[in-house]
N, C-alpha and C positions, 0 to 999 in steps of 0.2 A: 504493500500500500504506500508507503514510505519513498519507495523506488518510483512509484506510477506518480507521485504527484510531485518528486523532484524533475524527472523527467518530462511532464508537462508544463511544470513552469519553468524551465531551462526553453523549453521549443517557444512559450509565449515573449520570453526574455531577448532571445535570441532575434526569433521574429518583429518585435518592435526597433531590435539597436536595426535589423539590415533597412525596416523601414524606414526611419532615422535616417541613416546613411544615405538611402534612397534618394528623399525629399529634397536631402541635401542638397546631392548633387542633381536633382531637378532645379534647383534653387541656381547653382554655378551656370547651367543651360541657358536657361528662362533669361537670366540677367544678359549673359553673352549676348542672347539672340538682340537684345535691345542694339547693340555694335556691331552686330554680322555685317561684315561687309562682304559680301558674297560679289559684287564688283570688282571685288580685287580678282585679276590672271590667272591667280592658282587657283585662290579659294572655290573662283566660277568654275573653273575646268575642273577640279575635283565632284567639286554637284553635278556637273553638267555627268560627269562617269557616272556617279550614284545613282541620277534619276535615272539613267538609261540602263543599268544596272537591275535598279528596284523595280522600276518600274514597264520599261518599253519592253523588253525580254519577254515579260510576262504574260506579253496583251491575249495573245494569241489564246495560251492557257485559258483567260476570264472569259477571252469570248466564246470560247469554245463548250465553257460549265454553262455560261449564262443561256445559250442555244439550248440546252440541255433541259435546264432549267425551266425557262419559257415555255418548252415542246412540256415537259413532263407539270410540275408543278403548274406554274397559271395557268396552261390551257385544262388542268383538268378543276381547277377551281373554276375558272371561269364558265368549264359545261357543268358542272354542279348547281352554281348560281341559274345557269339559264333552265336548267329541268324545273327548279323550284320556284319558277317567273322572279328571280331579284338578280337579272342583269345589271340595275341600276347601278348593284353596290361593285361591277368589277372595278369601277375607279378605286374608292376605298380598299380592296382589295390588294390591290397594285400600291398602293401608298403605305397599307400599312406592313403587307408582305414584303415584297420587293423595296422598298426606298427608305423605310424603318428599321427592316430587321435584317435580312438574307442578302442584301449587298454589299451593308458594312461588313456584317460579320465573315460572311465569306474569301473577298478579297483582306481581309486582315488576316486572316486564317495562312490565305496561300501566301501571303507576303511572310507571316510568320515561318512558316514553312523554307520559307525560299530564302527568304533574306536576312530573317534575323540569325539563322544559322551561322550564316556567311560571316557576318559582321562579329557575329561572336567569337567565331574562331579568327578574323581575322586583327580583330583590336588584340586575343589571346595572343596569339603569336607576336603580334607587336610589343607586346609589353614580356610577354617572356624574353624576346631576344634583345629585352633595354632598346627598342628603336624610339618607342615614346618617350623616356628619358633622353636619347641624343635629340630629340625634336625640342626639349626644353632647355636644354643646353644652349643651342643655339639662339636662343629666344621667341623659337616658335611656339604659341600657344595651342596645346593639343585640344582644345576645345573647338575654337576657331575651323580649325585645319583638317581635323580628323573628324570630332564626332557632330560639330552643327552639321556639316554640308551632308553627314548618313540621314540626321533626325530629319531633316527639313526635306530630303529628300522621299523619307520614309512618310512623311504627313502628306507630300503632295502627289503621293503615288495613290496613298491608300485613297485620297479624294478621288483623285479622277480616273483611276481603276472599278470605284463604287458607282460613279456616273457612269462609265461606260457599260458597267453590266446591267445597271437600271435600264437603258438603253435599249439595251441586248436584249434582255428578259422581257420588256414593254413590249417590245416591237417584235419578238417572233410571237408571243403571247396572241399578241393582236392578228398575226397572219392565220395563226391557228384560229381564234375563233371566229374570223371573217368567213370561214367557211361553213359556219354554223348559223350566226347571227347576220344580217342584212344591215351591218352597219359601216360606217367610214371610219378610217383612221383621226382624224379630227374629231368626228364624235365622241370617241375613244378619250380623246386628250383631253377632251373637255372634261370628263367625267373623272378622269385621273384630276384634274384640277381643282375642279369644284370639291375635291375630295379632300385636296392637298392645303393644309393649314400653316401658318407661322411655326407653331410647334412640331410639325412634320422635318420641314426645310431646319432648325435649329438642331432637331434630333439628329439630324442625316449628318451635317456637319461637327456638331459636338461627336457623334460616333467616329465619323471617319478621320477627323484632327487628332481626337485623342487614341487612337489604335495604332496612327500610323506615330504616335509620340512615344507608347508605350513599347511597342514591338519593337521599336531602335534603342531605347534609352535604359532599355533593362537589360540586355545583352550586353551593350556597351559598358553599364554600370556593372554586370554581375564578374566582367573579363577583365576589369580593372583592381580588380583581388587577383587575380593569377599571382604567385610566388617564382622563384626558380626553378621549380620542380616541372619537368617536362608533362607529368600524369595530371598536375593542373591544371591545363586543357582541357580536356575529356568533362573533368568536375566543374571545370567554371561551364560547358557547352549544355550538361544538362539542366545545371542549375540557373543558367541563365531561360532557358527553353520553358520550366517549369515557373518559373517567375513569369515568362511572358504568357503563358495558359492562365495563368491567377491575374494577369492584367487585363486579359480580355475579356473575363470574365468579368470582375469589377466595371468594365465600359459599361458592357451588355447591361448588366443590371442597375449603372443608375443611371443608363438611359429609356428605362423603362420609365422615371419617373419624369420625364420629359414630355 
């Protein structure tokens, strides 16, 4: 008994200093970003790699689920709704399916999958072989240099990775049920609209800004513990990986309250 509850307050102990830590350095980010000079030769050419990295690489992948998607999920909601006469509601449908929930969460998913990996082992390796120490030596700042141009990259991927599968998912949606229903694509939009609130549009982006902040900046943070020990890798890769499953999770749900 003794054991189990030293043991559980050791895990809540532990779990508030890494939060702590966390914050922190969400805090060192946050401020940075105020001075990002992404203007500057390098700094632009390093994002410019990253977005195309995070993001472009991946298109193909999103559009490919989102066809998917569209064909299986909306069109069979959409013939649900029309068996039981409330076509009306496929806008709502579509807004709160597609553009609330199953865009964000999915393109964050495969960025997490794809990118955050990456970035994790590669800030790991960076600081294992002291490269990010010779980078401050020199007086470059590895904030700056290294981890704004991933985070910012990682925020405008996850955005407009989520628009494009909305897109995707709308619009093959729509070619499916136009061969059920006698309606236009315009009408369609309209009803997606009429559907589509402030708190809709705030949801979408508060999900996709913070997913694509969270999926960079806890890999980053969790690689910047790495020691000298080569098997430190490995441990910062899944610990960073499981941190970013507990960050998406956290979105998800308090953008429910949105």
């Amino acid at each position: 008994m003794v054991r189990t509850i030293y043991h559980l307050g050791k895990f809540f102990v532990d779990g508030f200093r890494v939060l702590k830590d966390y914050l922190l350095f969400c805090n060192k980010v946050l401020s940075r970003f105020l001075t990002f000079k992404i203007l500057n030769p390098a700094i632009f050419m390093v994002t410019l790699r990253q977005v195309y990295f995070t993001g472009v690489q991946i298109i193909r992948v999103v559009v490919i689920i989102a066809i998917i998607f569209g064909l299986g999920l909306v069109g069979t909601l959409g013939k649900f709704l029309m068996n039981i006469g409330a076509y009306q509601k496929i806008g709502t449908i579509f807004v709160v399916v597609v553009i609330r929930e199953v865009a964000p969460f999915l393109t964050a998913l495969l960025l997490s999958l794809r990118s955050a990996t990456a970035v994790g082992a590669e800030i790991s390796m960076m600081k294992l072989g002291s490269e990010i120490r010779s980078i401050k030596i020199h007086g470059i700042d590895e904030y700056s240099y290294l981890f704004l141009p991933r985070i910012f990259a990682g925020m405008v991927c996850s955005f407009s990775l989520a628009v494009i599968f909305s897109a995707v998912s709308i619009t093959i949606g729509y070619f499916l049920l136009s061969f059920q229903l006698n309606i236009t694509f315009d009408y369609m939009v309209s009803l997606i609209f009429d559907a589509l609130n402030i708190n809709d549009i705030f949801c979408f982006i508060y999900k996709t800004i913070l997913f694509g902040f969270t999926l960079m900046t806890l890999p980053i943070f969790t690689s910047m513990g790495v020691g000298k020990a080569t098997t430190d890798v490995p441990i910062a890769l899944l610990k960073g990986m499981m941190r970013v499953f507990y960050g998406l999770i956290f979105v998800e749900i308090t953008g429910f309250f949105i």
